[in-house]
N, C-alpha and C positions, 0 to 999 in steps of 0.2 A: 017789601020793596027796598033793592038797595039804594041808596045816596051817596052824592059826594061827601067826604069829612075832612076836617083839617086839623093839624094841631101845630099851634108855632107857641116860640115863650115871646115872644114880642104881646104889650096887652096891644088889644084894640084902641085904644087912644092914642097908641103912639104910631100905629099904621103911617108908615109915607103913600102920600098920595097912588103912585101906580099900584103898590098892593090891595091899597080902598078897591082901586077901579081891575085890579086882575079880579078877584075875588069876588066881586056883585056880577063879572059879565061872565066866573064860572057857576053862578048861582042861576044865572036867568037862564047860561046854555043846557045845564041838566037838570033843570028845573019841573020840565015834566017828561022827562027819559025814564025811563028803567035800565039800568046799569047793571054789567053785568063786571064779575072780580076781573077779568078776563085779561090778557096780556094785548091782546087786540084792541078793547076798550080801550085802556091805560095808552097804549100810542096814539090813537085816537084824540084823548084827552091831552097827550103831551103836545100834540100839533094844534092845537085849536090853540092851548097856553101860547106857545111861541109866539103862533101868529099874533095874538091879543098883544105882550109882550114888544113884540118887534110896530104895532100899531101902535104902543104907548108910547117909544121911542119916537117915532115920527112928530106924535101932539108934541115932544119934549115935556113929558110926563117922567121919564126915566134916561132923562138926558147922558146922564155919564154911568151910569148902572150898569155895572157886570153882571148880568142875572144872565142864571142859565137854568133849565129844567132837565131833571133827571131823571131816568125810569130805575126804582131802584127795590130790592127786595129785603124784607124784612119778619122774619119767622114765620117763611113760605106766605107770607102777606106783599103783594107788589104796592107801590105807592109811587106818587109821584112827588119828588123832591125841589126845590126851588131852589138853589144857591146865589146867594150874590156876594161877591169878595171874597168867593172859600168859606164862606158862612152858609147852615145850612138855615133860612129864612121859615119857609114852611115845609110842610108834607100833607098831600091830597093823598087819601083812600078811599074808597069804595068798602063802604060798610053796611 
């Protein structure tokens, strides 16, 4: 079965709060999915981020936060890219 995966060089203790909370509510959403690599999937999964995203904004969770997500491809591997400031923060695949 596939799963979501991430890799960021940020450790986990230094997480700022909205990525805490992006991160557990993309763990609880594909939590019992079966995932497919698909390009379909992958927008699917960019929409659900934003939205989360654009809800954190609101709590003022990511008050001044330039974060944006990206569908981006990677040795014919699609993934989904987080940016914030021009910086790439993490990347989600389906592995």
């Amino acid at each position: 079965m596939a799963e979501l995966t991430f890799k960021t060089n940020i450790r986990r203790d230094k997480w700022p709060r909205w990525m805490k909370k992006l991160h557990e509510y993309m763990t609880r959403v594909t939590q019992d999915r079966e995932l497919e690599p698909t390009r379909d999937e992958f927008l699917r999964l960019k929409m659900i981020m934003e939205g989360c995203i654009e809800n954190l904004k609101d709590e003022k969770q990511a008050r001044r936060a330039s974060i944006h997500v990206f569908l981006g491809e990677d040795d014919n591997r699609l993934s989904l890219i987080i940016m914030r400031s021009n910086l790439v923060i993490t990347s989600y695949y389906i592995e």
